[in-house]
C-alpha positions in Angstrom: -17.3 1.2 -4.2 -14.2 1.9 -1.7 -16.1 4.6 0.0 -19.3 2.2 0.5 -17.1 -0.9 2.6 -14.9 1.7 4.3 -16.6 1.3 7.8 -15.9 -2.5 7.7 -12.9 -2.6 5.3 -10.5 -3.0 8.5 -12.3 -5.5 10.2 -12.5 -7.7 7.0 -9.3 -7.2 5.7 -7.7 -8.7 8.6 -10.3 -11.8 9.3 -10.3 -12.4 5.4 -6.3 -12.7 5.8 -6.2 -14.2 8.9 -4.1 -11.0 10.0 -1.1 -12.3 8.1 -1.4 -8.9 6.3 0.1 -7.1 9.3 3.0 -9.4 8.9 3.4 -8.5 5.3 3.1 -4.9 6.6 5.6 -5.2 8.8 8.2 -6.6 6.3 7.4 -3.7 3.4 8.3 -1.2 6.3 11.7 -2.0 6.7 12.0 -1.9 3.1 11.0 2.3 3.7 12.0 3.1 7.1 15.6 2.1 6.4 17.5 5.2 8.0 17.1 6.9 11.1 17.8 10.1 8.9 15.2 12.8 8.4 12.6 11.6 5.0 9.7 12.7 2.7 7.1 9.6 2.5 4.3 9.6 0.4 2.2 6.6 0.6 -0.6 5.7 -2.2 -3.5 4.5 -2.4 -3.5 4.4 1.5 -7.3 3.4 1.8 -7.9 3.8 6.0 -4.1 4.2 6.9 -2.7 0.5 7.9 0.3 1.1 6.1 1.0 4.6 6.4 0.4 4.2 10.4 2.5 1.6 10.2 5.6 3.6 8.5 4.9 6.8 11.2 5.3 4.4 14.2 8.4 2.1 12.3 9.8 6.3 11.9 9.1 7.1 15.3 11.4 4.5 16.4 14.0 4.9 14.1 14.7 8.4 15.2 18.4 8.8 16.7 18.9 12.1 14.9 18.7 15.8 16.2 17.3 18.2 13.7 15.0 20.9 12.7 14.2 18.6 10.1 11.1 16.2 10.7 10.0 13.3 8.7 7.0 13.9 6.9 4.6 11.0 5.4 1.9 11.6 3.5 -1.4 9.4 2.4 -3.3 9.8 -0.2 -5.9 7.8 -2.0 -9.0 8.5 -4.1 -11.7 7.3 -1.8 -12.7 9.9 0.6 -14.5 7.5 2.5 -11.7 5.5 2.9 -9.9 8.7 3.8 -12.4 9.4 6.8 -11.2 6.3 8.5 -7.9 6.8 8.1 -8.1 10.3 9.7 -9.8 8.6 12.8 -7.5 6.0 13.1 -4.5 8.6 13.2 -6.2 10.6 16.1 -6.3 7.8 18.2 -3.4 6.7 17.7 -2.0 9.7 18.5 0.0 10.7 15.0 -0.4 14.1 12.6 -0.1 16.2 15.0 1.9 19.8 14.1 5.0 20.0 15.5 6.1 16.1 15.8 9.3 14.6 15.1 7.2 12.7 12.5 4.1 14.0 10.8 1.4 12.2 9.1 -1.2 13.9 6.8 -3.9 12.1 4.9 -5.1 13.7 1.5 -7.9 13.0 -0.9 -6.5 12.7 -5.0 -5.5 10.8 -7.7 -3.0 8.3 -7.6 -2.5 8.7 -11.6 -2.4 12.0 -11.3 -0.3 13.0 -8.1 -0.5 16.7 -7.2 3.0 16.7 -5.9 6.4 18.5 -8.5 9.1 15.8 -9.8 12.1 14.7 -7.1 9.3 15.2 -4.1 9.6 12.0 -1.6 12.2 9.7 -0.8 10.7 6.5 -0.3 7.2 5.9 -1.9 5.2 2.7 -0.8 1.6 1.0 -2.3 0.1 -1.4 -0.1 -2.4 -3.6 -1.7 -3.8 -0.2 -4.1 -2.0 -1.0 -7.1 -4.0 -3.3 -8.5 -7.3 -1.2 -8.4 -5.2 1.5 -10.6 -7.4 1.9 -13.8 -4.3 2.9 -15.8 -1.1 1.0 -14.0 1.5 2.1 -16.4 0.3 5.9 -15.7 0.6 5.2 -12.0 3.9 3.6 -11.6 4.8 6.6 -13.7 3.6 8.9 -11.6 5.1 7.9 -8.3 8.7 7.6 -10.0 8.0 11.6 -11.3 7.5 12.5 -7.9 10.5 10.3 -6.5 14.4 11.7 -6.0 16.7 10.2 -7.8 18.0 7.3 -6.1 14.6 7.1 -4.3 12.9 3.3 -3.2 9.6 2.2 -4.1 8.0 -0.1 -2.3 5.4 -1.7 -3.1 3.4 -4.7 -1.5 0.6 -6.4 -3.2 -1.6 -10.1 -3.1 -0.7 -12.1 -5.9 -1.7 -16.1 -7.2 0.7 -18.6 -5.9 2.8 -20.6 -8.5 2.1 -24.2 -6.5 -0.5 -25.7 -8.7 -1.7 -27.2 -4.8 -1.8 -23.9 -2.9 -3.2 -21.9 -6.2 -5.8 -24.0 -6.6 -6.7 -23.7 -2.8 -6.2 -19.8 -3.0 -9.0 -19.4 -5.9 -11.6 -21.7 -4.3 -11.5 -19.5 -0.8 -10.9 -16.4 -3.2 -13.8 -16.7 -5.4 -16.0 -18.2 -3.1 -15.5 -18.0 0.4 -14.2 -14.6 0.7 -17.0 -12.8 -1.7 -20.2 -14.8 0.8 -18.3 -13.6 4.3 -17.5 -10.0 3.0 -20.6 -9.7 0.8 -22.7 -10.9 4.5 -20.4 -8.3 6.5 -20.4 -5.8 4.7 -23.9 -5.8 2.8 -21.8 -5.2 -0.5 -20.8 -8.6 -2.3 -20.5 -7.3 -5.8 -17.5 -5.4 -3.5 -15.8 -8.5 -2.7 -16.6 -10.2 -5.4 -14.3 -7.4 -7.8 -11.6 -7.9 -5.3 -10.6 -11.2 -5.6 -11.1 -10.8 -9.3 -8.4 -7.5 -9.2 -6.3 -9.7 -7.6 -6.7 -12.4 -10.5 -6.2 -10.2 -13.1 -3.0 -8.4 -11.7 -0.1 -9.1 -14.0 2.4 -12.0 -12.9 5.6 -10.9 -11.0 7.7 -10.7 -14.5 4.9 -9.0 -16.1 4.9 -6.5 -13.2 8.6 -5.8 -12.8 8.7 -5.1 -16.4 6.1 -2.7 -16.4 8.3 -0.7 -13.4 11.1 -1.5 -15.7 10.0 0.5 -18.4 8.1 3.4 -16.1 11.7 3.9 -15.2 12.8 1.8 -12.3 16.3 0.2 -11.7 17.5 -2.2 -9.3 14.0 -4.0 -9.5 13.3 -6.8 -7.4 10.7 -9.0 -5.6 10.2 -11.2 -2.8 7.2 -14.1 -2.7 5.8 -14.0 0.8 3.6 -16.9 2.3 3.5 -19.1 -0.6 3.4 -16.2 -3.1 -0.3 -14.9 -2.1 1.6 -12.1 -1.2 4.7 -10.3 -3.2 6.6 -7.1 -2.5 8.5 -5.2 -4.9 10.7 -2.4 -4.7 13.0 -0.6 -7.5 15.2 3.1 -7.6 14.9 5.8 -9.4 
């Protein structure tokens, strides 16, 4: 499905949201790029690269150190079509290049199954994938494996408003509005009409920080953004 809407995922992603996503973006990122120090990034379900673009330039102008050490980010996500854009979009913007102070590299594989060993990355990060995990326990699992201890997670996904006004609001663009434009786009409506239901069906902030709870995360904690359509949540290993 991913791989079918990946030439106009972009494009509707940011008129469906009214670019308010990039906003939400650019409040995860400080959450990951919080030193200027040297770090191993990994990035999941990274679709065409908003977010992982985003960390490389937030790293780029972090960096106040002097070392042989580079940080390194890596994407990865299921859809290879998604993947295809991404690696565009990081050619032309100029990142994952051999040799820079900060190197990006996209790779196709399974976020429930990561191919990385235990104590890997420093900061892992999830922008708006999680939810389209088939197993969610198995991933959240996963990405704190492959975290060092005292690692951060970050993870930034839509969510259903608790204002009985503003939810109601949120399901009649969600379930209408948004599956007739993207469905018109992008030629695919049975594609946006499973979106707005993963979103739906995503457990409730409680539910959700309870299930990173018990995958093995400490120090969890979330943050409503615009009215709760959006949340971000971020724990240690």
């Amino acid at each position: 499905m991913f791989d079918s809407i990946a030439p106009e995922y972009d494009y509707l992603n940011h008129l469906l949201s009214m670019d308010i996503d990039k906003r939400w973006r650019k409040k995860a990122v400080l959450e990951i790029v919080d030193t200027d120090k040297p770090q191993r990034i990994l990035d999941v379900a990274c679709g065409t690269g908003d977010f992982t673009i985003a960390i490389a330039r937030k790293a780029m102008l972090k960096r106040s150190y002097d070392s042989d050490v580079h940080t390194e980010i890596t994407g990865i996500d299921i859809s290879e079509g998604m993947m295809r854009v991404g690696r565009k979009k990081l050619a032309k913007a100029g990142l994952g290049k051999e040799g820079e102070i900060v190197s990006v590299e996209l790779i196709q594989g399974d976020c429930e199954c990561l191919p990385f060993p235990d104590n890997t990355f420093d900061r892992i990060s999830a922008g708006f994938g999680v939810r389209n995990f088939e197993h969610l326990d198995k991933g959240l699992e996963e990405m704190h494996r492959t975290l060092q201890p005292e690692g951060k997670v970050v993870i930034l996904e839509l969510s259903v408003p608790t204002n009985k006004i503003i939810r109601n609001l949120y399901k009649l663009y969600f379930t209408r509005l948004l599956p007739l434009v993207g469905g018109h786009v992008s030629g695919k409506r049975s594609a946006y009409t499973y979106l707005p239901a993963s979103v739906l069906n995503f457990p409730g902030p409680r539910e959700f920080q309870e299930m990173m709870r018990k995958a093995g995360f400490k120090s969890v904690r979330h943050k409503a953004l615009t009215f709760g359509i959006c949340r971000l949540y971020t724990g240690i290993k």
